[in-house]
N, C-alpha and C positions, 0 to 999 in steps of 0.2 A: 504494500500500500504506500503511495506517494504520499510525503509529509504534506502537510497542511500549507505550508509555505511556497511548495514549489506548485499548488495547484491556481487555477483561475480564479480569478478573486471571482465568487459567487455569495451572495448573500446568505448567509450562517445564519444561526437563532441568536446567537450572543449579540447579531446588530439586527434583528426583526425585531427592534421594541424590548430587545430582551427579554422575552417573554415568559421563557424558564427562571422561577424564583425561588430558593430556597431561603427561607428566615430561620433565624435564631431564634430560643423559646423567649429572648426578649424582645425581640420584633415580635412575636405573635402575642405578646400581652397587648403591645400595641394596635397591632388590628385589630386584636376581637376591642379592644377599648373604642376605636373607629366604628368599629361596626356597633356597638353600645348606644355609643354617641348619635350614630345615624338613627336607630331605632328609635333615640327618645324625640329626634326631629319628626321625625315618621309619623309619633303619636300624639306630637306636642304642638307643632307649626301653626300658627293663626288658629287654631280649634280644630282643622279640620280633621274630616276622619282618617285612623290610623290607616298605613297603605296597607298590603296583605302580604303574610309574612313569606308566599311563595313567588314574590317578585324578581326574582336574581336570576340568574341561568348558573347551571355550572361551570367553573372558569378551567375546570379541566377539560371537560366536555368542549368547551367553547376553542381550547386552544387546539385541541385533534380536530375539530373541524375545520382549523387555518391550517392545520397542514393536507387537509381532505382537499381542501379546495388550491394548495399548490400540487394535488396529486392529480385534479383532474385539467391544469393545466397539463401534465404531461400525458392526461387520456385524449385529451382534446386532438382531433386531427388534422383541425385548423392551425393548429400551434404547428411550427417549422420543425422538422424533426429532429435536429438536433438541439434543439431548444428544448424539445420533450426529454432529450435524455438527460439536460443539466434539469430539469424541474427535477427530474426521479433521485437526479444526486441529493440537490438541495433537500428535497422531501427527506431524505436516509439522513443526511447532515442534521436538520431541525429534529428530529426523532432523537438522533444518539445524542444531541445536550438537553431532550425535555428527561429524557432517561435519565442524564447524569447528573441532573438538575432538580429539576421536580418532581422526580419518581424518587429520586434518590433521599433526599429533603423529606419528602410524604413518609417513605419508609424509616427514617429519623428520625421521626417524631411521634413515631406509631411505637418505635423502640422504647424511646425513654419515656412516654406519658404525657408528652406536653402535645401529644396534636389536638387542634380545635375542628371543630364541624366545618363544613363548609358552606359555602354563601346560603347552598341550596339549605343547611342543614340535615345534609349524610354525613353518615360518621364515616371518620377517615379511612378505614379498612372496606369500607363500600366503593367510597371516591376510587382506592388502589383497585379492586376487581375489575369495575368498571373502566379503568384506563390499560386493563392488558386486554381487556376485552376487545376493545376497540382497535389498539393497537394494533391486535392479531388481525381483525378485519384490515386494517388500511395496510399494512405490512402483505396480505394476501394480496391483495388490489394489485399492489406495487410488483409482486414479483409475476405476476399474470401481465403487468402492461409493457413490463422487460422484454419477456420471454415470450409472451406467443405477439405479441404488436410490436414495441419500437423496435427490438433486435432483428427479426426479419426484413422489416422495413430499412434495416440499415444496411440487412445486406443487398439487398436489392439497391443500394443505392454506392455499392462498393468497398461498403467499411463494415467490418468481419468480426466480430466477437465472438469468439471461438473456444472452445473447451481441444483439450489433449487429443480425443481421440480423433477431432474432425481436420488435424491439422496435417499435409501431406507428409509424405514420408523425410523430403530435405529438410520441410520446415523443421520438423523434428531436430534431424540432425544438428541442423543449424542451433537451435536453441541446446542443443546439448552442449557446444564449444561454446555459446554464451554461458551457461550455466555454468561449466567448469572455469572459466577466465574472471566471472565478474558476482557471479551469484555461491558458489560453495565455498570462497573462503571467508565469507561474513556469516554462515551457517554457525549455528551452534544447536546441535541437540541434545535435549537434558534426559537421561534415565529417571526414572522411579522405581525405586525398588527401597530394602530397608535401610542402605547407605545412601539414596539421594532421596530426599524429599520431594515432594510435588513441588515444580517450580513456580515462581509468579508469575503472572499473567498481569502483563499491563491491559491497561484501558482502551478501547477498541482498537487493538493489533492484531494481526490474524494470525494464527496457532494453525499448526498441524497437530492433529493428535496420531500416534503412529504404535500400530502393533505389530512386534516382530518375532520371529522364534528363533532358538538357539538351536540348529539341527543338531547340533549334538549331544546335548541334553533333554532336547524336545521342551525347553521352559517357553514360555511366551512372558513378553517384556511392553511394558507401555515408555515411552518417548514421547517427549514435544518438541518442538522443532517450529522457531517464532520466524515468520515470515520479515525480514529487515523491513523497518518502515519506510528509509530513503528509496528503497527502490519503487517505479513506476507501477502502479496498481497494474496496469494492462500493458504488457509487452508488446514492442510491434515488430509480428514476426517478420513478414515482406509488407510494402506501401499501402496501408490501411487494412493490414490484417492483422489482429490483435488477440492475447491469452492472457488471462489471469496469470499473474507469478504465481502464486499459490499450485498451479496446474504442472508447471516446470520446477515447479520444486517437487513435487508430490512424485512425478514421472522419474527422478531420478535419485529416490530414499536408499536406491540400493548402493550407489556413491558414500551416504553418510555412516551407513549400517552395514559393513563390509562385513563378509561372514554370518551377517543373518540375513532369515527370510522374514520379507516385509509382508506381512499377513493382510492387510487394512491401515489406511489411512483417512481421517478425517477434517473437514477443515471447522474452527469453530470460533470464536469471537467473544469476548466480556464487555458488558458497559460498566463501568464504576462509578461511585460516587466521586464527583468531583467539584464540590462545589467547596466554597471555603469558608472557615468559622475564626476568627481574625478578633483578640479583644483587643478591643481600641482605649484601655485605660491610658495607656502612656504615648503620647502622639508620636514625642520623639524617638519611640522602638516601633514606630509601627512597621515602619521599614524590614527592620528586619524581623519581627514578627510574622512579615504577610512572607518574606523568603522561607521561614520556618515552613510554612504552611502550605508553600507551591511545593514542597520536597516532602510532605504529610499526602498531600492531595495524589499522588501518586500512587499512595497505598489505600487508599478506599478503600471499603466491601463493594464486593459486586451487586449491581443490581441485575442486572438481563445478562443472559447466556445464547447468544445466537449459533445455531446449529444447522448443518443441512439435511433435510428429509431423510437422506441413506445414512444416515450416521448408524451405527452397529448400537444397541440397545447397551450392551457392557461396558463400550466406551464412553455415553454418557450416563449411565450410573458413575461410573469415574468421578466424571467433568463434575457429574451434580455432589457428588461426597464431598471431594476435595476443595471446590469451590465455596463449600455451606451454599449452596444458593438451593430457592427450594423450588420442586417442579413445574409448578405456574411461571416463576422464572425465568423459564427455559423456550424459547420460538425459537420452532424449524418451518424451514423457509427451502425451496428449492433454488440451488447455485446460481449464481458466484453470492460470496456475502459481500456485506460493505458494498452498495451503489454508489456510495458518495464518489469512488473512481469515477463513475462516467461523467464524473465534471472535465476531465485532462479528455474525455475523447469528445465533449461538446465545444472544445478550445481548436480541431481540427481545423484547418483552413481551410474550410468548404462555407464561403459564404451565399451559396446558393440554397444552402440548407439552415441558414438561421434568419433572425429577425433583419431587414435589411438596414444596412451601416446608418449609424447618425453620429454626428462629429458635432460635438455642442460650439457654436460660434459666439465670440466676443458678446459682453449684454450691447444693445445699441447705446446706453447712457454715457459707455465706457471706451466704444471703438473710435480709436483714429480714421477721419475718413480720408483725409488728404496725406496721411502720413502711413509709413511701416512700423513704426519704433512705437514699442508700451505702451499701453494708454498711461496720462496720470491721471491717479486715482484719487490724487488728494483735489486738484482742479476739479474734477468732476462731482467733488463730492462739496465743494463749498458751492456748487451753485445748486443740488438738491441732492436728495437722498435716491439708493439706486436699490429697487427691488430685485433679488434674485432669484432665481427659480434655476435648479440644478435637475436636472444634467442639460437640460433647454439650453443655462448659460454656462458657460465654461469656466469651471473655479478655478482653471488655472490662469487665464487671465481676468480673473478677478478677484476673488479672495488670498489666491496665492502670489497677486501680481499686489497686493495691496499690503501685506506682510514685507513680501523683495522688497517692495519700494522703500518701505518705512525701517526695512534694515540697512538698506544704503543711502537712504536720505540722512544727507549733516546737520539738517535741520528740526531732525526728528530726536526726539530727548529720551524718551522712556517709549516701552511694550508693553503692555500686560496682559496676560493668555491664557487661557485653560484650554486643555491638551486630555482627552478622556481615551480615544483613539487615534492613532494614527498609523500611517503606514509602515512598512522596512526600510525603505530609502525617501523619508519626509523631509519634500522642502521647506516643508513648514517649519521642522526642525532645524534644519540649515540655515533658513532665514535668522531664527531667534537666535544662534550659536555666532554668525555673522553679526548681526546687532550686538550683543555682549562681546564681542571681540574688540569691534569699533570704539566700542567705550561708554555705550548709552547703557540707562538701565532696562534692564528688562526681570522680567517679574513671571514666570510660568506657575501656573496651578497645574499638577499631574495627577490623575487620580488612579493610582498605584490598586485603585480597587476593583477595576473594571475588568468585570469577569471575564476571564479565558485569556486576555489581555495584558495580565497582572506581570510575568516575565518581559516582556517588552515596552511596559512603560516605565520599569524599574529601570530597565537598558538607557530609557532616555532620559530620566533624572539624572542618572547618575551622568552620563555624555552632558547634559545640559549644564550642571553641576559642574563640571570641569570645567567650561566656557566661560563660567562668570556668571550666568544665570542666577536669580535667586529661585530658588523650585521650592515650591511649600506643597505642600499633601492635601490639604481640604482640612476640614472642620472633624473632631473624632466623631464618630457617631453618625458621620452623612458622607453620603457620596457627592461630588461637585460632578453634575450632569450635564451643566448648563454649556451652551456653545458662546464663547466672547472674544473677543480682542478688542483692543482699547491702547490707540497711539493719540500720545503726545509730542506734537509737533510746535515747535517756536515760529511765531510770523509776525515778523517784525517787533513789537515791543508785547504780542501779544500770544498766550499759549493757546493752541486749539484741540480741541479730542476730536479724534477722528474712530467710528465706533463699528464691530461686525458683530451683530446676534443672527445666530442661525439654527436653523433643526437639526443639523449633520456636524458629524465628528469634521475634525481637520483632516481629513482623509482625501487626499487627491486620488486616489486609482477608486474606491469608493463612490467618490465624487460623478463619476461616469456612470453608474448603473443604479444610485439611488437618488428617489427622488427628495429633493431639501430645499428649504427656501431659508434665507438670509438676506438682511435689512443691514447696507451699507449706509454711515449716515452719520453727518459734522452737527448734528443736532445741539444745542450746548446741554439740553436737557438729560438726553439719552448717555451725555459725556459725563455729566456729572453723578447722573445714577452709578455707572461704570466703576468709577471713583472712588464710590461710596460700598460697591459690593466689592471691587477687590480689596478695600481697606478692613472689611469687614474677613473678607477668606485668609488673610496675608498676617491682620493684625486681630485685633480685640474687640474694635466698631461694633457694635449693637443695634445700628437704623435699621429700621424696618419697615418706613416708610419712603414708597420713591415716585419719582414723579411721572416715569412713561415705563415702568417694571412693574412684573408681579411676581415676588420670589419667596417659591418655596424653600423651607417646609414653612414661613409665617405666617403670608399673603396671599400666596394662590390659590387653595381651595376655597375661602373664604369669602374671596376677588370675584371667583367663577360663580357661588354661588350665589355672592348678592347681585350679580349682571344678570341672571335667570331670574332671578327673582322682581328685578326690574322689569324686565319682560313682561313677566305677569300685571305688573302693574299698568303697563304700555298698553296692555288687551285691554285691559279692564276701561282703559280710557278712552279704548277707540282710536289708540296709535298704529303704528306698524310696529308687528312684534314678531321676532321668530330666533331663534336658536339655532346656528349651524358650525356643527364641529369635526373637525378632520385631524384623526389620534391614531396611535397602533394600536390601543391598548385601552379600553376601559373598563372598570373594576370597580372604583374609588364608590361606595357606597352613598355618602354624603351628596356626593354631585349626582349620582343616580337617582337618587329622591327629588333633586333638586328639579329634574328634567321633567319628572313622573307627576308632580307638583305643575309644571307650566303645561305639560302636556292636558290634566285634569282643567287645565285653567281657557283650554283651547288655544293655547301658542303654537304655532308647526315646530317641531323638532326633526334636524338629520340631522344622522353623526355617519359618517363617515370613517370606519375601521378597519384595518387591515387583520388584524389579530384576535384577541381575546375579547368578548362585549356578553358581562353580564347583566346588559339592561335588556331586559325581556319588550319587544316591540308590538305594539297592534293587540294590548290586552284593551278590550271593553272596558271603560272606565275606569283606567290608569294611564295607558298610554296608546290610545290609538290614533293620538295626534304624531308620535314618533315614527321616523321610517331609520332603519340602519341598514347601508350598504357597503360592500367590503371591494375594493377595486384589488386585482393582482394580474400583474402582466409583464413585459418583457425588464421594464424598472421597477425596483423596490420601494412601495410605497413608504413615506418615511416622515414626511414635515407633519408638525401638530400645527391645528388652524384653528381660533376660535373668535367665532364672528356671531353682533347680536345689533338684531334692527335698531335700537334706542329710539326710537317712535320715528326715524324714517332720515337719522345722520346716523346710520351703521359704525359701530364699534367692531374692532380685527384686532386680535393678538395673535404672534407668530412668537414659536419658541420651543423648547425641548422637552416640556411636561409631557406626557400621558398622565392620564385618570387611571392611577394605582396608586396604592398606599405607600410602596417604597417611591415613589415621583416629590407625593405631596408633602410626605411626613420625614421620609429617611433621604432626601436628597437638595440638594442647591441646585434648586431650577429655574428658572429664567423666562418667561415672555413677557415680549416689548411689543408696546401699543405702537398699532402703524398708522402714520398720523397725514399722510401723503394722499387726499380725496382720490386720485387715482391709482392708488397703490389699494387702497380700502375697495373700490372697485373692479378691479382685478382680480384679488384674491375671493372675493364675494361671488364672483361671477366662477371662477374656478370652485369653489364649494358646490356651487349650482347646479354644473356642470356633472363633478363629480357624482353628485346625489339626484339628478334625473333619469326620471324613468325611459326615458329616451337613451340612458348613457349605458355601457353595456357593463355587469355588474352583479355580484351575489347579492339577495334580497333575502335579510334574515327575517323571519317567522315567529311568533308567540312563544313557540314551543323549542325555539335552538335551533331548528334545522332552516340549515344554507339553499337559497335557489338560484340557478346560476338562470341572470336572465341574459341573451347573445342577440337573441332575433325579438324581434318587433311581430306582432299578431299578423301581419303576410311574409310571415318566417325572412324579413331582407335585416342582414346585421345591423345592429344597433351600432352607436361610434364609439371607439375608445379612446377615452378620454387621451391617453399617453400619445395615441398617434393622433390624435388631434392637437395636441401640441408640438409636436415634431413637425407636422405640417405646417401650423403657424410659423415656427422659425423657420423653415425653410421657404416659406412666402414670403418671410421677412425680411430673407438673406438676398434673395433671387434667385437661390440654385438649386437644384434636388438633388445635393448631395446632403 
């Protein structure tokens, strides 16, 4: 299996909203205290009557259905076909960290005593049945849409994924002098017997299980034999024909086990708990704390056992003893495991089989038209503020051109940054390390806590940290979530802020395949909030009042829900009133009630979700003023939008929340009011857009279940939103490229 580094950047769970959560049993005092909290609003708000206590959907239930519906992108046969086989990776990717994560977590807490009910109120050992249940169902789906649809299809279209036996006789050959030159001498295989213990088994690496006999004894011997991780999940034998490693390792066991006979071999898979438990008493160890614990996380218990259908019944009684894992545990699955490889064969250069190219061009606020060289950004930005929309506009000459600039400008003073994700080779980092070299100050917030993340933002504290950077950690007890930078620049006798809040990581390769939006902008208001919350992450500051921000964990929820709550009163008066929100993730109890309340009030509600949504829609007199639609297509939905008629001068905040408890409560989140009448329009109109029944899109139901709508009542496709914006710039630009 190819490392995670060397694959195509494809959207993971750890950046789909993060949607896999594991809490501490001191986070979960704090939610059910949220969920407390909600209920006595529920019971208590202006008189009215209490809402019913079966209001919520399951947020387990809710999240297998976000991966249901990236799995029937890869059933869909409208979708490019090798488009379908990175959806089938991505689907296997978001599975093995809900696994590592949330099942893992679930199973924690069902250990030690401390799990609480869930939204729906099932007890936590129901919520677990019900999530292998399922799983096994969409795991079936998944290797039926492999194996009898896209893999045929692919070969019919020249590219071969192939098993041992189907490969010709050279091929063979040929892969035997690979094997011996570049694959058997990074082999190691482990006996078991009463001088070798069962070996470990890391976290999904693929294992051979191997039975051999001793002819001269007649014993029989169990072996494992760990498939190396750096190498290519799929070999390629001649020009788009392709084998599992696993297949060429398996074909040549008698190499490893010289003088025995190889009886059976199997291939099998662990998912582990990997999620991290970190106390943050002492800020200044957190550091090395959370090292302790990336080198702990390695050793989880396992939660899932993946197996294939032929496995020999003795060999996994084996796998299940030695593992502790207990039978429900265990999905067999017909070969190859691990799909996530087919991300490296949906990276093939056959662009005739994937979405067609879009190359995001300069924003127009930003482009030179008589010129080649940079826009400047600082110019552009003192005569108005510049809305961004990603991948539409191009973050590297814009957000990343605005960084450069302000690392090489002599008249630029100070930085200051928060850094949650970013890439392997970030110019973003190179910019900030070039600022601190020059001699300016610069100021990074790195949040060393950002799950799956945690080794490579350590990597870049410490690099930044060497430069002169001042790198702080966040706040103990919160994660800093939020998207900023914030230059000071000298002009003339006077200092200016020049300001970026966005929905998206500082992620340039990222940057290209999700969607985010970021509000460039010399505002003095927005400069001085900036100011005021990095003085707050950096020093000891306590404001919690700001003037164009609403930042969690103080102000956001509270923000959001006294703006609905306006609404209500906007109806009541015969204003223009409505509700429209665009998130990955909604949970957050509080604001659910909040919506449930404006919807009884007759406000319209959309929200717009890509992921998890426990607000049950279209119930008779609670919300069947609400509609929720979930968009997913060739880019990863990703910017949070929240927009409310104010009796008919619309209110827009853009920013990094989700409606969860970890956003509102355990994190520094960030949205800024967009204050640009045509920027408030735009975005409004892209809500709109998003959430018409005319737009093509999953239509969630009372009861939890997703309908994908595609065709219009004389079955002619509906428009999708994504490439109706790719259209737009490319009308904008003049080209159709």
């Amino acid at each position: 299996m190819g490392s995670r580094s060397e694959l195509p950047e494809v959207p993971q769970l750890g950046e789909l909203g993060e949607l896999a959560d594991g809490e501490s049993p001191a986070v979960l005092d704090a939610e059910q205290a949220g969920r407390d909290a909600a209920q006595e609003v529920a019971h208590e708000e202006d008189g009215l009557a209490p809402l019913p206590q079966d209001r919520f959907l399951d947020r387990e239930r809710s999240w297998l259905a976000f991966n249901e519906r990236v799995l029937e992108l890869a059933e869909d046969e409208n979708t490019p076909l090798l488009e379908r086989a990175n959806f089938l990776s991505i689907f296997a990717s978001n599975l093995d960290e809900f696994f590592m994560v949330r099942v893992a977590g679930l199973k924690r807490r069902i250990a030690t005593g401390v799990a609480i009910r869930s939204l729906t109120g099932r007890p936590p050992r129901e919520v677990l049945e019900d999530i292998w249940s399922l799983a096994r169902e969409l795991l079936a789906r998944q290797a039926t849409c492999y194996q009898q649809v896209v893999n045929p299809l692919l070969a019919e279209q020249g590219i071969h994924l192939l098993r041992w036996p189907d490969l010709a006789e050279h091929e063979q050959t040929a892969l035997f002098s690979l094997f011996r030159k570049r694959i058997f001498p990074v082999l190691t295989p482990l006996a078991v017997d009463p001088a070798h213990p069962f070996p470990y088994i890391s976290g999904l690496s693929l294992n051979l299980a191997v039975v051999v006999r001793n002819p001269a004894t007649g014993h029989r011997h169990f072996a494992r034999v760990k498939v190396p991780p750096l190498l290519s999940r799929f070999l390629e034998v001649s020009p788009q024909r392709f084998v599992p490693v696993e297949d060429v390792i398996a074909a040549h066991l008698e190499e490893l086990f010289p003088g025995m006979e190889v009886l059976a071999q199997h291939v099998f898979r662990v998912t582990r708990n990997e999620d991290l438990e970190v106390e943050e008493d002492d800020a200044e160890n957190l550091l090395q704390a959370l090292e302790k614990e990336l080198l702990r996380r390695r050793f989880g218990p396992p939660v899932r056992l993946e197996v294939e259908e032929s496995i020999d019944p003795e060999v996994l009684d084996l796998l299940v003893r030695e593992l502790k894992i207990r039978r429900e545990e265990v999905i067999a699955v017909p070969g190859p495991l691990d799909l996530t490889g087919l991300g490296s064969i949906a990276a093939l250069d056959r662009p005739e089989l994937k979405y067609p190219k879009f190359v995001a061009g300069t924003h127009r606020d930003l482009a030179e038209v008589e010129s080649a060289s940079p826009p400047d950004v600082f110019a552009a930005l003192r005569s108005r503020d510049v809305l961004l929309h990603h991948p539409y506009d191009s973050f590297s000459t814009s957000v990343q051109a605005f960084l450069e600039q302000a690392a090489a400008d002599p008249d630029v003073l100070a930085i200051k940054q928060t850094l949650y994700r970013t890439s392997g080779d970030s110019p973003i980092v190179d910019a900030l390390i070039d600022a601190a070299e020059s001699g300016k100050q610069v100021l990074v917030l790195v949040e060393i806590k950002a799950r799956f993340d945690e080794s490579a933002n350590i990597k870049w504290a410490r690099k930044l940290e060497q430069a002169g950077c001042h790198v702080v950690y966040g706040l103990v007890g919160l994660k800093t979530h939020c998207k900023l930078s914030l230059v000071v620049r000298q002009e003339g006798e006077e200092l200016r802020r020049y300001a970026h809040v966005g929905t998206g990581n500082y992620h340039p390769k990222t940057a290209r395949s999700y969607e985010d939006l970021g509000l460039l902008t010399a505002d003095p208001a927005v400069g001085a909030d900036l100011s005021d919350l990095f003085n707050r992450l950096s020093g000891y500051s306590r404001r919690d009042n700001y003037r164009r921000l609403l930042v969690a964990p103080r102000s956001l929820r509270e923000g959001l829900v006294s703006r609905i709550g306006r609404e209500i009163e906007n109806h009541r008066a015969g204003r223009p009133a409505w509700v429209r929100i665009k998130v990955n993730s909604i949970v957050d109890e509080a604001v659910i009630d909040a919506l449930y309340r404006a919807s009884q009030a007759g406000v319209p509600v959309d929200v717009w979700v890509r992921g998890i949504c426990a607000l049950r829609p279209g119930v008779p007199g609670l919300s069947e003023h609400i509609r929720v639609r979930s968009v997913l297509g060739r880019f990863l939905e990703h910017s949070r939008l929240y927009a409310f008629a104010d009796g008919g001068d619309p209110e827009v905040w853009l920013g990094s929340a989700d409606l969860m408890h970890r956003n509102l409560d355990r994190r520094i989140e960030v949205l800024v009011r967009v204050a640009d009448p045509g920027h408030r329009s735009t975005l409004t109109r892209l809500l709109a857009t998003g959430t018409s029944d005319r737009t093509e899109s999953w239509h969630l139901h009372s009861d939890g279940h997703w309908e994908r709508h595609a065709t219009d009542a004389e079955g002619e496709p509906l428009r999708r939103v994504q490439e109706t914006l790719i259209e737009a710039r490319r009308k904008r630009r003049g080209t159709g490229s």
